[in-house]
C-alpha positions as a printed NumPy array, in Angstrom:
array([[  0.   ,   0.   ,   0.   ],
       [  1.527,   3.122,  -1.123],
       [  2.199,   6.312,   1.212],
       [  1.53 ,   8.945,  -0.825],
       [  1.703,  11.606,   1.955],
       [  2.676,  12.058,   5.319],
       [  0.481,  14.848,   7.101],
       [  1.912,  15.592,  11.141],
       [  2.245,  11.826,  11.75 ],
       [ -0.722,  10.428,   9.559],
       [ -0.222,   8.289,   6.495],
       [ -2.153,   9.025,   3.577],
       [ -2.294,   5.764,   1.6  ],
       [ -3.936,   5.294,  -2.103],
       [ -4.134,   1.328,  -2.074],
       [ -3.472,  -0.565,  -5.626],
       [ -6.416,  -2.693,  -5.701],
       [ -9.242,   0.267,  -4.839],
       [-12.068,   1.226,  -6.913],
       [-13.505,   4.92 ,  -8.161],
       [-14.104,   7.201,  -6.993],
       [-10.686,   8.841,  -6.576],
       [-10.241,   8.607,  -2.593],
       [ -7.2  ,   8.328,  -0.273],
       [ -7.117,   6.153,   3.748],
       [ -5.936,   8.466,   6.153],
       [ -4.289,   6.498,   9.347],
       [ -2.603,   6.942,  12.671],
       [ -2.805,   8.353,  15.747],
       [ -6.096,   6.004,  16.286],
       [ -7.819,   6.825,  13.279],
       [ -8.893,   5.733,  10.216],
       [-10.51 ,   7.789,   7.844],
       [-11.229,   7.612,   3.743],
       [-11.945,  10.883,   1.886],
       [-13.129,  11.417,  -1.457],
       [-11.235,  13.42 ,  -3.483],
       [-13.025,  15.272,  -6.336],
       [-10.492,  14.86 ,  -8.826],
       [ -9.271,  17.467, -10.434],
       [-10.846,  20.551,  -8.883],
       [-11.736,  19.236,  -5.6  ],
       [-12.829,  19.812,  -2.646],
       [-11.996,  16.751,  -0.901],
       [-14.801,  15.509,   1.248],
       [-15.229,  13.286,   4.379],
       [-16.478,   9.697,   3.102],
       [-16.318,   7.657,   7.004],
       [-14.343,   8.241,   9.886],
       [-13.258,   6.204,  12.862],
       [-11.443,   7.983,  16.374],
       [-10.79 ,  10.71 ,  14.522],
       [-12.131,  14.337,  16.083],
       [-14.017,  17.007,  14.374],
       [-10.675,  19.02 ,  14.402],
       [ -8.75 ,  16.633,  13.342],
       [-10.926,  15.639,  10.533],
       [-10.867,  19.2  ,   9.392],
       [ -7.439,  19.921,   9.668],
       [ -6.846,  16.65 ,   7.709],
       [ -9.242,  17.812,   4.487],
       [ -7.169,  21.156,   4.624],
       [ -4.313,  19.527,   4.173],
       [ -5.841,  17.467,   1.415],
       [ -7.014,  19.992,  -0.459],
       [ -3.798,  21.98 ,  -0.109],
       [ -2.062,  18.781,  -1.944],
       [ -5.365,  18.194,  -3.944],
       [ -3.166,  18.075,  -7.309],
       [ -0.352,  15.443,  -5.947],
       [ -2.873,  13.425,  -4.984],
       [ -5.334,  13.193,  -7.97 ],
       [ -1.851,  12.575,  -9.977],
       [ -0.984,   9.92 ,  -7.54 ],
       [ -4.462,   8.376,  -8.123],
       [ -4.134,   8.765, -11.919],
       [ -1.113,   6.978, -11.728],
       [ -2.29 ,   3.899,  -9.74 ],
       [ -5.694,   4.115, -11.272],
       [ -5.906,   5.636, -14.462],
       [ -9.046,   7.801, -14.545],
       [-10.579,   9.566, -11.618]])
């Protein structure tokens, strides 16, 4: 499973075998979380969350979006399309 991004601790991890839409796992620090990307233009969303709080969770989809290009290209080239 590929780390595409490290964010304060947290791996962001697009995993080979996934399915559309574009989307990346965010883990660590006892959470688990998968949000959608919107590929190309974004904004990332929440999809589920686990032990994650609500400032955490949006401090996390900042960061996304702040990387939103890196990781639609990292997507494309696992995936293909979006």
């Amino acid at each position: 499973m590929p780390t595409v991004l490290r964010l304060d601790g947290l791996r962001v991890v697009i995993y080979p075998n996934d399915h559309r839409p574009a989307h990346v796992h965010v883990t660590g620090a006892g959470g688990e979380a998968v949000f959608v990307l919107h590929c190309p233009d974004g904004p990332p969303t929440l999809r589920e969350s686990s032990g994650f709080g609500l400032q955490t969770v949006g401090r996390i989809l900042d960061d996304l979006a702040a990387h939103l290009a890196a990781l639609c290209l990292h997507w494309s080239d696992i995936h293909g399309r979006y």
